[in-house]
C-alpha positions as CSV (number, residue, x, y, z in Angstrom):
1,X,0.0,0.0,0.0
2,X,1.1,3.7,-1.2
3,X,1.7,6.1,1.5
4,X,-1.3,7.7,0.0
5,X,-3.4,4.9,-0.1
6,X,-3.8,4.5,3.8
7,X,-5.4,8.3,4.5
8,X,-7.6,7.5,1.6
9,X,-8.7,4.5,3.4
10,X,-9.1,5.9,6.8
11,X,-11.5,9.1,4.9
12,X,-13.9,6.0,3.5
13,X,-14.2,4.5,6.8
14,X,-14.3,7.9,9.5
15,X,-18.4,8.1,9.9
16,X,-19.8,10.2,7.5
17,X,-23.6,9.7,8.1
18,X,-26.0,8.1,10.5
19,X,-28.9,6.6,9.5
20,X,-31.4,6.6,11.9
21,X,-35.1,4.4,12.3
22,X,-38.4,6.5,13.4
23,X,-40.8,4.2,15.7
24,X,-39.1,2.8,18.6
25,X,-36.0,4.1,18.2
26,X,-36.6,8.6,18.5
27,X,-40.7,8.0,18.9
28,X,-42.1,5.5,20.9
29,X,-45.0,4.8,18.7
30,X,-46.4,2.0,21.2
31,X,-46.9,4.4,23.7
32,X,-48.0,7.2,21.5
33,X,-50.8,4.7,20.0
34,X,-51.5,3.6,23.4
35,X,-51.8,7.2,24.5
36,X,-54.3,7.9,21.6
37,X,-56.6,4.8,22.5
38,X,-56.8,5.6,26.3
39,X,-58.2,9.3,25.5
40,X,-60.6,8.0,23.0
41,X,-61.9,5.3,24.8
42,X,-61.6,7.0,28.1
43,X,-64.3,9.4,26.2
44,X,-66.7,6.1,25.3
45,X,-66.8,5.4,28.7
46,X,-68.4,9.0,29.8
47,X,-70.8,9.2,26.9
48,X,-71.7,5.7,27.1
49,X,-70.3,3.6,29.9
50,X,-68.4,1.6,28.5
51,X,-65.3,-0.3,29.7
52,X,-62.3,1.5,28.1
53,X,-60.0,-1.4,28.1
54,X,-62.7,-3.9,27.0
55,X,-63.0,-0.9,24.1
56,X,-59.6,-0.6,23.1
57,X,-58.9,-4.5,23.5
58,X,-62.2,-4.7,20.6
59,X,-60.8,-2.2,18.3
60,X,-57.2,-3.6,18.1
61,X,-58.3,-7.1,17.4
62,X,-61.4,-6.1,15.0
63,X,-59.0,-3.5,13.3
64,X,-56.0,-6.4,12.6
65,X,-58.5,-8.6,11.8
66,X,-59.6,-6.5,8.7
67,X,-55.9,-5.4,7.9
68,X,-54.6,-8.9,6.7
69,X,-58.0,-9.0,5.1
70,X,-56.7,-6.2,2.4
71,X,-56.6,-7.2,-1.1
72,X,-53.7,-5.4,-1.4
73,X,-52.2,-6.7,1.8
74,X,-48.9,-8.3,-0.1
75,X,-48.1,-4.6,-0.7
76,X,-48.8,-3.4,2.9
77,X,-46.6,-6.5,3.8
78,X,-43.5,-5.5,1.7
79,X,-43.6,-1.5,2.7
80,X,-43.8,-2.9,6.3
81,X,-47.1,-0.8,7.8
82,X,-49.2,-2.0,10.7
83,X,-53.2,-1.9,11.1
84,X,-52.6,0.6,13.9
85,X,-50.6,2.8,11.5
86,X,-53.6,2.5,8.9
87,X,-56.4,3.3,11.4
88,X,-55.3,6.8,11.4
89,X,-53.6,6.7,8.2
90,X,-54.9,9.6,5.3
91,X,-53.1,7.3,2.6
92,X,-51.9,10.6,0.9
93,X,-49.1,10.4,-1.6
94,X,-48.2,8.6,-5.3
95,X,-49.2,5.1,-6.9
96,X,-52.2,3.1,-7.2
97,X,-51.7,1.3,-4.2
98,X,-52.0,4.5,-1.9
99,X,-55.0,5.4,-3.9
100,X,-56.6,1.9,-3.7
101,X,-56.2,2.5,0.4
102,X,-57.3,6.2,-0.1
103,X,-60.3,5.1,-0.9
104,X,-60.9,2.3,1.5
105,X,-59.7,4.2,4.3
106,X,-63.0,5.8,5.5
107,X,-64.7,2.1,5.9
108,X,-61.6,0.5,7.3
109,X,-61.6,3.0,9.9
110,X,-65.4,3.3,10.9
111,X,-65.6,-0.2,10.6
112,X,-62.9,-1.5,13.0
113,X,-64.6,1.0,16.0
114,X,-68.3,-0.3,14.5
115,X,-67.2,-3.7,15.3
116,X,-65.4,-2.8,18.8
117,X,-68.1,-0.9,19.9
118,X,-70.6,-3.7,18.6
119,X,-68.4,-6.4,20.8
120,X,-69.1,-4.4,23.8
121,X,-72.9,-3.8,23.8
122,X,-72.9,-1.2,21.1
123,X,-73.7,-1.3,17.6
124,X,-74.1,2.7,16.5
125,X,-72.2,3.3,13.2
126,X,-73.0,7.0,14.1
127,X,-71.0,6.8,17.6
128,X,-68.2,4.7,15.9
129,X,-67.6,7.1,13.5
130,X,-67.1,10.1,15.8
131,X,-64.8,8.0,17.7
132,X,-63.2,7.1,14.2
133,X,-62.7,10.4,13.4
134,X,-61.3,11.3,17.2
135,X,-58.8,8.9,17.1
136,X,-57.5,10.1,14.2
137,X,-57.6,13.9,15.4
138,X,-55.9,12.8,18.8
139,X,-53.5,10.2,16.9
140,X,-52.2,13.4,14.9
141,X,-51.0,15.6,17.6
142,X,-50.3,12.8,20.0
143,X,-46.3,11.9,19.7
144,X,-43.9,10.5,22.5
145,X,-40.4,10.6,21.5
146,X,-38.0,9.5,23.2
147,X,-37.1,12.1,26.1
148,X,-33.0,11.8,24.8
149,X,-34.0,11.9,21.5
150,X,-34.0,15.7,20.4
151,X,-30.6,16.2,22.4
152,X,-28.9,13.5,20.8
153,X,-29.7,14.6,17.2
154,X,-28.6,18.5,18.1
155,X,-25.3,16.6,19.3
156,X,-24.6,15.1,15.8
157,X,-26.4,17.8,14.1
158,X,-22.9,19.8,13.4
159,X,-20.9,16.8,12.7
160,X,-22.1,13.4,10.3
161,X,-25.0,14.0,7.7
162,X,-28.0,12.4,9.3
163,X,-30.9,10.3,7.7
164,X,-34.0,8.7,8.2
165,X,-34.6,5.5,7.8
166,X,-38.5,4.3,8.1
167,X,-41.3,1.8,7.4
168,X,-44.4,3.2,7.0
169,X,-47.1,5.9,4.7
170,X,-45.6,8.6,3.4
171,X,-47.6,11.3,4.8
172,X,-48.0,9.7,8.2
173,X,-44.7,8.9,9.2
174,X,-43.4,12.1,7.9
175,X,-45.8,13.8,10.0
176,X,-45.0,12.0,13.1
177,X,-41.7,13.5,12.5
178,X,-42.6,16.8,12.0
179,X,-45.5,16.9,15.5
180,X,-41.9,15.3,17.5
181,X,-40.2,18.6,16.4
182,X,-37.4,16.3,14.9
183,X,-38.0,17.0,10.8
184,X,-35.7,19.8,10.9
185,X,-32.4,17.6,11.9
186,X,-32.4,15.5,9.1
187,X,-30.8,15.9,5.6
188,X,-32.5,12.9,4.0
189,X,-35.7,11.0,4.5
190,X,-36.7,8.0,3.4
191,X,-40.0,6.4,3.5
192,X,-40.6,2.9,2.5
193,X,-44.5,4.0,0.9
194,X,-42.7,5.9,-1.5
195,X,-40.2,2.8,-2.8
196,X,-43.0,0.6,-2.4
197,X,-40.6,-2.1,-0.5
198,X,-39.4,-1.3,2.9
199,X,-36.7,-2.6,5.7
200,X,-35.0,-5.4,5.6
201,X,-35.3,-4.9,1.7
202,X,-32.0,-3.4,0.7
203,X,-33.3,-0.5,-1.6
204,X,-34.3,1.9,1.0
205,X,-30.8,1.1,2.4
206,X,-29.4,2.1,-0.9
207,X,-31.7,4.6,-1.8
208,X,-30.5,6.4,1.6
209,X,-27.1,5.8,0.9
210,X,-27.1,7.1,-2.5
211,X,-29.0,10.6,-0.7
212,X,-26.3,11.1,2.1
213,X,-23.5,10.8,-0.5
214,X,-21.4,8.7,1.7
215,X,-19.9,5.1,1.2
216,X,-21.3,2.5,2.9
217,X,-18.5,1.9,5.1
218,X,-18.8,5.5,6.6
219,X,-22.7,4.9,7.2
220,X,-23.9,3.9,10.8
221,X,-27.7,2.8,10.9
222,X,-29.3,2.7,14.1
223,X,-32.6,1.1,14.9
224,X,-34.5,-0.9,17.3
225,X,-35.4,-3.6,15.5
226,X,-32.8,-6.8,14.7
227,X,-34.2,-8.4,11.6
228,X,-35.7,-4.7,9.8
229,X,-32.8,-2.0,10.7
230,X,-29.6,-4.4,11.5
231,X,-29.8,-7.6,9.1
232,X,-30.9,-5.2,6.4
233,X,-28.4,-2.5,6.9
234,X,-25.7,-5.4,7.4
235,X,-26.4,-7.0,3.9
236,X,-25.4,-3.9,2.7
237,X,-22.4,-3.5,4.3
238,X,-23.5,-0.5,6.9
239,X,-22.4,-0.5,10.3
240,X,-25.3,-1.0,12.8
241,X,-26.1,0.3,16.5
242,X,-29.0,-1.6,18.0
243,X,-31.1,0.0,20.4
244,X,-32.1,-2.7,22.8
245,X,-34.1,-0.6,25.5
246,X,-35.9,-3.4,27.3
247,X,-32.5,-5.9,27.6
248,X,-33.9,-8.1,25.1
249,X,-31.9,-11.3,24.3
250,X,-30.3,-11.9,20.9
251,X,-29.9,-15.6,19.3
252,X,-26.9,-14.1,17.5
253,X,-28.5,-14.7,14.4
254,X,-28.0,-11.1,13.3
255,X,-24.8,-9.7,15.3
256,X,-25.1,-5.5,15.3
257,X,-21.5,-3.4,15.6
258,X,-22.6,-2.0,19.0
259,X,-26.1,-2.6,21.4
260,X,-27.1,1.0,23.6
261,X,-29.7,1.0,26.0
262,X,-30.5,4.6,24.6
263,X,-29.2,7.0,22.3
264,X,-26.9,8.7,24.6
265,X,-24.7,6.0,24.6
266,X,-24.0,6.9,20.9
267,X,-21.7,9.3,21.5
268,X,-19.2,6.4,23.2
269,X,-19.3,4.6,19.6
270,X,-19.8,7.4,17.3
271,X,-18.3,10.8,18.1
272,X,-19.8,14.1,16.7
């Protein structure tokens, strides 16, 4: 090797980028959709009586049932989304497939609390549509992020370029980002609903890659999720950070780089 070669080298492989996942890694989108359900249900229960967790318990189960009923459910599969995502979901954004759910959202949605309601004493399409439509109102303003998160992106904010990395619709997940207050720290986004194919597919990886402008030896992704964010980012060649907050176990299946608790052990593996 050259005496020119070895700087070279050590430029490809200093950390140019971090590539970072949206729910359950900087939003904890359980909790927000938990959050969301308690208020609404919580509101059944002093206009009609009814037991909010018997409520909420309904509606998750009728709404999942009617999810992996979608005709286009191989789609919804591939771009990784949830039926807790699409109950609040406005399916905004390019291709057929978001216009095929465009225009099954209103039913999917007054349908799942019809049914709920309906398991618990109560069959008023009237009432589940209010509570339909307050859901998705609460949903929309409703966002936990992590309390570390903001604070670690202004850390890295004047040092690597930073992306996002997430599963999900378009319109939804970006918005999520933008109610946490985090939209402004990133220089690339990337939504699976708009490649139609999300994580552990590698063209989202690439497609972020080829947006930051860095080689995929400089590129840390960072996620909470083992087989999505770290076996997808590995078969690309990234180096990964999972974010094991509850101590979960690993089969070493997929190995990550580095395991944190939470993001503010980043700065010990990656430094600004």
């Amino acid at each position: 090797m050259t005496t020119g070669q070895a700087p070279r080298a050590e430029a490809e492989r200093a950390t140019q980028a971090l590539l970072f996942d949206l729910d359950e890694t900087l939003l904890h989108e359980a909790e927000s959709v938990a959050a969301a359900f308690r208020e609404v249900c919580t509101l059944a229960q002093r206009q009609r009586g009814l037991d909010p967790a018997a409520l909420e318990q309904s509606v998750r189960t009728r709404a999942r049932a009617l999810w992996e009923a979608v005709p286009i459910r191989e789609w919804c599969v591939r771009v990784g989304t949830s039926s807790f995502g699409a109950l609040t979901a406005d399916f905004s954004g390019d291709g057929p497939e978001l216009a095929w759910l465009r225009g099954w959202a209103p039913h999917y949605h007054r349908e799942a609390w019809r049914r709920g309601l309906a398991d618990n004493g109560l069959d008023d399409a009237g009432r589940a549509q209010s509570l339909a439509t307050e859901f998705a109102e609460t949903r929309e303003w409703l966002h936990v992020p992590f309390p570390e998160a903001a604070q670690v992106l202004q850390v890295f904010s004047s040092g690597p370029r930073l992306g996002l990395l997430t599963n999900g619709f378009p319109a939804q997940q970006r918005g999520k980002l933008s109610g946490a207050g985090l939209t402004a720290y990133f220089d690339v986004i990337v939504v699976s609903g708009e490649l139609g194919c999300g994580k552990p597919h590698r063209r989202p990886f690439e497609v972020a890659l080829t947006q930051l402008g860095a080689t995929v030896q400089s590129i840390w992704m960072i996620g909470d999720s083992l087989e999505r964010d770290i076996a997808g980012a590995k078969a690309v060649g990234m180096k990964t950070v999972w974010v094991n907050r509850a101590g979960d176990p690993r089969d070493n299946t997929v190995v990550p780089d580095a395991e944190v608790r939470d993001l503010t052990e980043l700065e010990k593996i990656v430094h600004p």
